[in-house]
N, CA, C and O atoms as a GROMACS GRO file, in nm:
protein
  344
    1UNK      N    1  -0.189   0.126  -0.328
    1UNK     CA    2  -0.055   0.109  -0.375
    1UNK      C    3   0.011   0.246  -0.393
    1UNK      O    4   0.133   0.242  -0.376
    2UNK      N    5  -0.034   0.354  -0.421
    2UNK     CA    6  -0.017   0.455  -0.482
    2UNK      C    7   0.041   0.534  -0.314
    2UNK      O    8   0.159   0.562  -0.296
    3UNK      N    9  -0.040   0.552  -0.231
    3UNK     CA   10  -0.007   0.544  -0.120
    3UNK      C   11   0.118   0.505  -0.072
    3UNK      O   12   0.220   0.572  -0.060
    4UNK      N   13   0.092   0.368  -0.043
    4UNK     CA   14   0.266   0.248  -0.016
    4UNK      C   15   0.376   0.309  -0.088
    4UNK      O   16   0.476   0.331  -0.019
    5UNK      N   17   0.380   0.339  -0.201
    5UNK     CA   18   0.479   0.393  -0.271
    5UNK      C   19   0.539   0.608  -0.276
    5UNK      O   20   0.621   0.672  -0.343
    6UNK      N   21   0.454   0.637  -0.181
    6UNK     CA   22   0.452   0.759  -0.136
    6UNK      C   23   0.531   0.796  -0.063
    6UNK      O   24   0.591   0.902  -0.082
    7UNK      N   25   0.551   0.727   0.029
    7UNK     CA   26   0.629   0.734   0.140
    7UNK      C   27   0.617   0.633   0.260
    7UNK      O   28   0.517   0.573   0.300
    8UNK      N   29   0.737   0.630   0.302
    8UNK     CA   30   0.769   0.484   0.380
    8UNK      C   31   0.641   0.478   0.486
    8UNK      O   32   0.584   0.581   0.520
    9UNK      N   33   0.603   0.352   0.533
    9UNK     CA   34   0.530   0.337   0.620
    9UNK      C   35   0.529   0.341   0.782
    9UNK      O   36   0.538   0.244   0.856
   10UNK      N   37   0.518   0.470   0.816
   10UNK     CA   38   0.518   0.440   0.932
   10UNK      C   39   0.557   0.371   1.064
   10UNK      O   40   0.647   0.387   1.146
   11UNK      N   41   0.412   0.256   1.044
   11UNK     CA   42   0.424   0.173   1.125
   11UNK      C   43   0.504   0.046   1.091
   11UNK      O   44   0.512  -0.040   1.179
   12UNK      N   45   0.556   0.028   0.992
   12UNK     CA   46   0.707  -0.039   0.979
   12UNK      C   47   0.808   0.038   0.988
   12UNK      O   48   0.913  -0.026   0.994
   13UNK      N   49   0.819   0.144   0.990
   13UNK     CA   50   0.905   0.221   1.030
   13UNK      C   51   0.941   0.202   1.189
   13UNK      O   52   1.050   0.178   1.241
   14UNK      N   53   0.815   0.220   1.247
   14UNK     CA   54   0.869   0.203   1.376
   14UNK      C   55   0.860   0.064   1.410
   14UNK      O   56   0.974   0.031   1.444
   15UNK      N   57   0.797  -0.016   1.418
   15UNK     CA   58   0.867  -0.165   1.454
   15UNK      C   59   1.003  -0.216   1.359
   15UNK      O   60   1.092  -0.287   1.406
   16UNK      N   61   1.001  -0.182   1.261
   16UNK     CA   62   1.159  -0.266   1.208
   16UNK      C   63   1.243  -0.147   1.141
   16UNK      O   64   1.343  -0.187   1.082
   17UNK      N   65   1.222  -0.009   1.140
   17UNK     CA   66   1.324   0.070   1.114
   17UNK      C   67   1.289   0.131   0.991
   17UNK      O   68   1.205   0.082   0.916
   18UNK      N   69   1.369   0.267   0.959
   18UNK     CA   70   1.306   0.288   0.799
   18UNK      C   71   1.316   0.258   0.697
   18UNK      O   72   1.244   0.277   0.599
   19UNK      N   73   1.497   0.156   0.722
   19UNK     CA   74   1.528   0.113   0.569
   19UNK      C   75   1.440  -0.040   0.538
   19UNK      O   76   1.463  -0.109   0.439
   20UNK      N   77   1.347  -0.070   0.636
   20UNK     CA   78   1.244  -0.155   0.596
   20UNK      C   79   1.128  -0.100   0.551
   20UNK      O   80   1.051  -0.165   0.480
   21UNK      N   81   1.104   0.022   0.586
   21UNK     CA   82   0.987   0.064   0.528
   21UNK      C   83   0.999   0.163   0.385
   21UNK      O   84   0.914   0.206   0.307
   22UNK      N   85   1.127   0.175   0.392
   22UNK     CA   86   1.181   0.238   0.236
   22UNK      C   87   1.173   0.113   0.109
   22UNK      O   88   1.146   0.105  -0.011
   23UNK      N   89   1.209   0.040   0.203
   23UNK     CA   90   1.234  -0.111   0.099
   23UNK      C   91   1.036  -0.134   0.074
   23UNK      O   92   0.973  -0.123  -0.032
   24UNK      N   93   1.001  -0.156   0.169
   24UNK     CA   94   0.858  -0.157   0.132
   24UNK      C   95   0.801  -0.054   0.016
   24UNK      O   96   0.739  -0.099  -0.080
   25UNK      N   97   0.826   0.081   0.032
   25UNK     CA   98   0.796   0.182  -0.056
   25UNK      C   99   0.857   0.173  -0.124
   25UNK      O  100   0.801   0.252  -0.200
   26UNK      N  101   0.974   0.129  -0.201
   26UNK     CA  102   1.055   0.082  -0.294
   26UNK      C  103   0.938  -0.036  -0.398
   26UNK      O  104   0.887  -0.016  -0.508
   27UNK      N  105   0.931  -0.138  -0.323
   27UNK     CA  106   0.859  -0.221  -0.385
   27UNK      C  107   0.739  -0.184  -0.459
   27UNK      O  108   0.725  -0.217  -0.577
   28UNK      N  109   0.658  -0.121  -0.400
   28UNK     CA  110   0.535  -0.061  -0.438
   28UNK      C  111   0.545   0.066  -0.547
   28UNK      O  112   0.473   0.085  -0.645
   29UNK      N  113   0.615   0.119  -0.516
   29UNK     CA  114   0.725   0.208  -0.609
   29UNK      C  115   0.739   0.136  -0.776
   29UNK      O  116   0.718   0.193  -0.883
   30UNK      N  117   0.774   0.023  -0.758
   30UNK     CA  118   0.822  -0.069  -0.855
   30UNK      C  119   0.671  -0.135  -0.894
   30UNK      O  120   0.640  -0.171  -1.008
   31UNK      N  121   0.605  -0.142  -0.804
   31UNK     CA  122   0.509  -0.244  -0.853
   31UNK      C  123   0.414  -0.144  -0.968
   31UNK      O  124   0.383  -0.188  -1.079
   32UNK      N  125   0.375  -0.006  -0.919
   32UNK     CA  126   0.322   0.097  -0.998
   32UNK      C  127   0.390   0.092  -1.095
   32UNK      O  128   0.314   0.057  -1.186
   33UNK      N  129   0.567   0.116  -1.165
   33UNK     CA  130   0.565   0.173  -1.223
   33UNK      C  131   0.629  -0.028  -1.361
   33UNK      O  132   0.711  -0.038  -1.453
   34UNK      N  133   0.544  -0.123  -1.302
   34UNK     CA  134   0.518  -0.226  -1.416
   34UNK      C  135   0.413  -0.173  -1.424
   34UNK      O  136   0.448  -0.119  -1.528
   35UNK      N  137   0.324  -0.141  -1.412
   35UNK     CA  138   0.174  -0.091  -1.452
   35UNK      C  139   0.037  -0.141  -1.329
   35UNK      O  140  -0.085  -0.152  -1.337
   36UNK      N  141   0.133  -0.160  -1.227
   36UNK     CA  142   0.016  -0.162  -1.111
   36UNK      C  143  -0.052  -0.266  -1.186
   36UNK      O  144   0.003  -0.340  -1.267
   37UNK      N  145  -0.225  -0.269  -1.141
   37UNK     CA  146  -0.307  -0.351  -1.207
   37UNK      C  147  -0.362  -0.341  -1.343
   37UNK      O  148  -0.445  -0.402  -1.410
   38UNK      N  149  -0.304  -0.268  -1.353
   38UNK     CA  150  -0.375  -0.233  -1.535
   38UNK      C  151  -0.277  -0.339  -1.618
   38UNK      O  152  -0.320  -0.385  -1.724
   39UNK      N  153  -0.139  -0.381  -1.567
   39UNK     CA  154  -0.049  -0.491  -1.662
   39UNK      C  155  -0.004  -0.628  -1.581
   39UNK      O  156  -0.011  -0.636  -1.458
   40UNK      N  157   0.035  -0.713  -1.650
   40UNK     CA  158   0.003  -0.862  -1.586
   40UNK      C  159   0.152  -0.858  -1.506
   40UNK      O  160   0.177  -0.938  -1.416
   41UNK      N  161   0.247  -0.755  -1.551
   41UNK     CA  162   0.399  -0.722  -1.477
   41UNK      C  163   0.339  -0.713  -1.348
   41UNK      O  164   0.351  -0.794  -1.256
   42UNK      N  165   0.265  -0.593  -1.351
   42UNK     CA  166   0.240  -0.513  -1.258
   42UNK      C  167   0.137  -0.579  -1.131
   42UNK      O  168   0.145  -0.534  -1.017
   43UNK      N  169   0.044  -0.687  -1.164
   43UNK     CA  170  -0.051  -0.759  -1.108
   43UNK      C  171   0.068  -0.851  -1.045
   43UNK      O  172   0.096  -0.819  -0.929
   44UNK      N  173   0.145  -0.961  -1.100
   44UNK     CA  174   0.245  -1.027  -1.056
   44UNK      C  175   0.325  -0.956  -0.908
   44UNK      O  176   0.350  -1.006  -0.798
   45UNK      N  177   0.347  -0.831  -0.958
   45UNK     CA  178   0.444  -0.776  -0.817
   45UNK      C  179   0.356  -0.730  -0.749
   45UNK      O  180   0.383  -0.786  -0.642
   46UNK      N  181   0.244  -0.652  -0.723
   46UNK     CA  182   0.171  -0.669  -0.641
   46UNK      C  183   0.135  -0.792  -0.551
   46UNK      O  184   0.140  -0.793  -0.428
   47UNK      N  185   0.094  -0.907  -0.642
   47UNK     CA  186   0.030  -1.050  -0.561
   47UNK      C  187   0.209  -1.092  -0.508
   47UNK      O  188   0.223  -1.174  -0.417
   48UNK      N  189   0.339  -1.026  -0.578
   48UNK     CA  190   0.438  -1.098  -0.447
   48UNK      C  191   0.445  -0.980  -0.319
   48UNK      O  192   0.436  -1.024  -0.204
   49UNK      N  193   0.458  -0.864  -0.336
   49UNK     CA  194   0.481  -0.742  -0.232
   49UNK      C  195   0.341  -0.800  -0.120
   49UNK      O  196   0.341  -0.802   0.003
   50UNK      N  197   0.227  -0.844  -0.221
   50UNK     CA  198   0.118  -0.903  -0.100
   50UNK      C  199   0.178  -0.992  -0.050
   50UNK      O  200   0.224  -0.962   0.060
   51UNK      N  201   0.196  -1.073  -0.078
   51UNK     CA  202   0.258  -1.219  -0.030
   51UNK      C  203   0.329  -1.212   0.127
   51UNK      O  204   0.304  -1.264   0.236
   52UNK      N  205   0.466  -1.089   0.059
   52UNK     CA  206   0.551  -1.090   0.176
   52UNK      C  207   0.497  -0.991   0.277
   52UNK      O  208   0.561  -0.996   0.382
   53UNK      N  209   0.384  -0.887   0.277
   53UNK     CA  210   0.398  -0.813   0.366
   53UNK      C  211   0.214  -0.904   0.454
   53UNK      O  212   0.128  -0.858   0.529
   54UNK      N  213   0.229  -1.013   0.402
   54UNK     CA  214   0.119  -1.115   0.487
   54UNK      C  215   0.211  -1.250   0.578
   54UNK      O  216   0.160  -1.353   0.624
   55UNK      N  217   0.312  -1.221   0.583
   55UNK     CA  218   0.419  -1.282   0.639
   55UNK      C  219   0.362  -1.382   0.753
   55UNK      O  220   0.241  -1.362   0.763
   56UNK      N  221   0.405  -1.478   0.838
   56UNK     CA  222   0.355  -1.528   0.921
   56UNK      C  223   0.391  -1.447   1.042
   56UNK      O  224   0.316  -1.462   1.139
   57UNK      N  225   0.485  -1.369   1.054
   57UNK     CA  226   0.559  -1.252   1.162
   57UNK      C  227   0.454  -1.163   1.152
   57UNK      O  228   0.432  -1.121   1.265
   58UNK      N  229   0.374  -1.112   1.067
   58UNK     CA  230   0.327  -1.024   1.026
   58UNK      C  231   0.442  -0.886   1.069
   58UNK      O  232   0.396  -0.780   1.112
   59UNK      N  233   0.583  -0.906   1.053
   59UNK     CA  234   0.603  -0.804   1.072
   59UNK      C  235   0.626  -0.653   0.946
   59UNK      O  236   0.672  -0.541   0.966
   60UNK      N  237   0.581  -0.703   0.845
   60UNK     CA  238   0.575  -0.605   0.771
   60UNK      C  239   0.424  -0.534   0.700
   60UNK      O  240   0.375  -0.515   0.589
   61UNK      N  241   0.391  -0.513   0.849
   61UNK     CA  242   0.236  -0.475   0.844
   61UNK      C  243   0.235  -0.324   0.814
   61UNK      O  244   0.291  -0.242   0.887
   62UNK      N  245   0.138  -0.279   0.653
   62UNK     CA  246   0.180  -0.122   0.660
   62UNK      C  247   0.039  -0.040   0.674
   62UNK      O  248  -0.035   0.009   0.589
   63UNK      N  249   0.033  -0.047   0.839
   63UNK     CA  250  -0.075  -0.038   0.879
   63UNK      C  251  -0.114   0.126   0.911
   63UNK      O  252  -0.228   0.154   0.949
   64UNK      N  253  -0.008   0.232   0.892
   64UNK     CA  254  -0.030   0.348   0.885
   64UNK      C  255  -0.089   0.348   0.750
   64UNK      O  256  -0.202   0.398   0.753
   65UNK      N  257  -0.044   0.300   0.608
   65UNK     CA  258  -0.096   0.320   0.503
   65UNK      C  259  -0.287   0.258   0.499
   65UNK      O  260  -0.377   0.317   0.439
   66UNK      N  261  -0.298   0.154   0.566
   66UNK     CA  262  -0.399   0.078   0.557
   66UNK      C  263  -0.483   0.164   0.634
   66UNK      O  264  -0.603   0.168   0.608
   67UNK      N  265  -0.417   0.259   0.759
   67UNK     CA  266  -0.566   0.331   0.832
   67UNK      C  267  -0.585   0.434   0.720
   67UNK      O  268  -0.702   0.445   0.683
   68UNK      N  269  -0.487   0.520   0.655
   68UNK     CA  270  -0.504   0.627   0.562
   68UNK      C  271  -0.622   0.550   0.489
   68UNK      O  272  -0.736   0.548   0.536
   69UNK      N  273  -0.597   0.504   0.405
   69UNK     CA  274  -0.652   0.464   0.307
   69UNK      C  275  -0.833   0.425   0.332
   69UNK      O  276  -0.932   0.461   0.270
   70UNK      N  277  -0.812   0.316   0.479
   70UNK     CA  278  -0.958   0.302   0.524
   70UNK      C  279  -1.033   0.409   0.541
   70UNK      O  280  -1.152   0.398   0.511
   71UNK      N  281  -0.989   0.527   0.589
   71UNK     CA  282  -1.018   0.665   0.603
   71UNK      C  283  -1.031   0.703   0.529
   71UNK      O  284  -1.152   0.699   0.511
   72UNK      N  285  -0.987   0.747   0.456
   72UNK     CA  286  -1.016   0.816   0.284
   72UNK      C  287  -1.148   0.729   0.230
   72UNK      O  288  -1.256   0.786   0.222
   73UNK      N  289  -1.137   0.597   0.197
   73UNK     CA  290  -1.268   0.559   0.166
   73UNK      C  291  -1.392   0.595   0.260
   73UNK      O  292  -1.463   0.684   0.214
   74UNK      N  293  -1.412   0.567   0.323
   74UNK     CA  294  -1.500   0.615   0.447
   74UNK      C  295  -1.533   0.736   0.438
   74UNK      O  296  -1.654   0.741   0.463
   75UNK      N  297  -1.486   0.859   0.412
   75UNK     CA  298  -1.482   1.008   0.390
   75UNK      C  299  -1.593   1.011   0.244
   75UNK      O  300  -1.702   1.069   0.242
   76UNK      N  301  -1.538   0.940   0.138
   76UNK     CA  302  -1.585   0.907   0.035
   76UNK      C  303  -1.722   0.857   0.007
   76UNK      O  304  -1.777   0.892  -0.098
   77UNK      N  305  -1.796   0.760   0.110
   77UNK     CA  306  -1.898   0.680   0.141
   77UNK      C  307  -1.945   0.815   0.163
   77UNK      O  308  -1.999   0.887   0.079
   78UNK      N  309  -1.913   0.850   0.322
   78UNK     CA  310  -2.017   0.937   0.368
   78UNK      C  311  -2.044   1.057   0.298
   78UNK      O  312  -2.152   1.103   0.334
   79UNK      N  313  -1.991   1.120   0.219
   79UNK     CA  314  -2.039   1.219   0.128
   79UNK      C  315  -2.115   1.138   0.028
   79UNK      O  316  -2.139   1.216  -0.064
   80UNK      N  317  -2.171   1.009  -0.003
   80UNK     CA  318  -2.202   0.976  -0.110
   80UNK      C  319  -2.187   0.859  -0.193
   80UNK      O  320  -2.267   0.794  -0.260
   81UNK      N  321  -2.050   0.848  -0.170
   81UNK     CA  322  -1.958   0.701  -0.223
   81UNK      C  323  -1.921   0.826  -0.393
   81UNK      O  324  -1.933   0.938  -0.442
   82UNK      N  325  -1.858   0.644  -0.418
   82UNK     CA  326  -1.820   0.758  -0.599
   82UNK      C  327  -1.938   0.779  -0.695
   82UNK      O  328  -1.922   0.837  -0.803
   83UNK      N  329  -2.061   0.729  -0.655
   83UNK     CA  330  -2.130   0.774  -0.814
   83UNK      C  331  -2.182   0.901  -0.795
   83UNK      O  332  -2.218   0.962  -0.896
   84UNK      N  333  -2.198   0.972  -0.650
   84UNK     CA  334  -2.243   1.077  -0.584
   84UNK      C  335  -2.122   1.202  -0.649
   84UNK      O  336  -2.140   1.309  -0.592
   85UNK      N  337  -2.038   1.206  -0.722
   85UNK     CA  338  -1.944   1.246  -0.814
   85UNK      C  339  -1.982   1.305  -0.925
   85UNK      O  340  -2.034   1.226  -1.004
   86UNK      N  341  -1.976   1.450  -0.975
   86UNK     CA  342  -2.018   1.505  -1.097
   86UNK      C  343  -1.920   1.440  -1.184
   86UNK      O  344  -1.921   1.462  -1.306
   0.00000   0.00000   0.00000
């Protein structure tokens, strides 16, 4: 989420333009700052921002954020994962 709300996505950027992928980072934007998952605000707008970007179009797939992110974990594993962490 923290990500999503970083900066627009990419790859909605380029299939539907940026003021769709601003609106996306907008949302996520918003969803962090009810309290992300730590508050029941914040859990709520997440499970809708999920909702709509699982669309039956799938066109609001934020799949530049989703490779970052798969990547970063993966980086994480192979050094160790997190308990490998002082």
């Amino acid at each position: 989420m923290t990500l999503l709300a970083a900066a627009p996505d990419t790859h909605i950027a380029r299939k539907l333009g940026l003021a769709a992928a601003s609106t996306v980072q907008q949302r996520g934007r918003a969803a962090l700052d009810a309290g992300g998952v730590r508050t029941p605000a914040g859990r709520e707008a997440i499970t809708a921002l999920d909702r709509e970007l699982r669309d039956e179009a799938n066109t609001l797939n934020p799949g530049a954020t989703a490779d970052l992110t798969g990547a970063a974990i993966y980086l994480v594993l192979l050094e160790g994962g997190w308990r490998a962490r002082p």
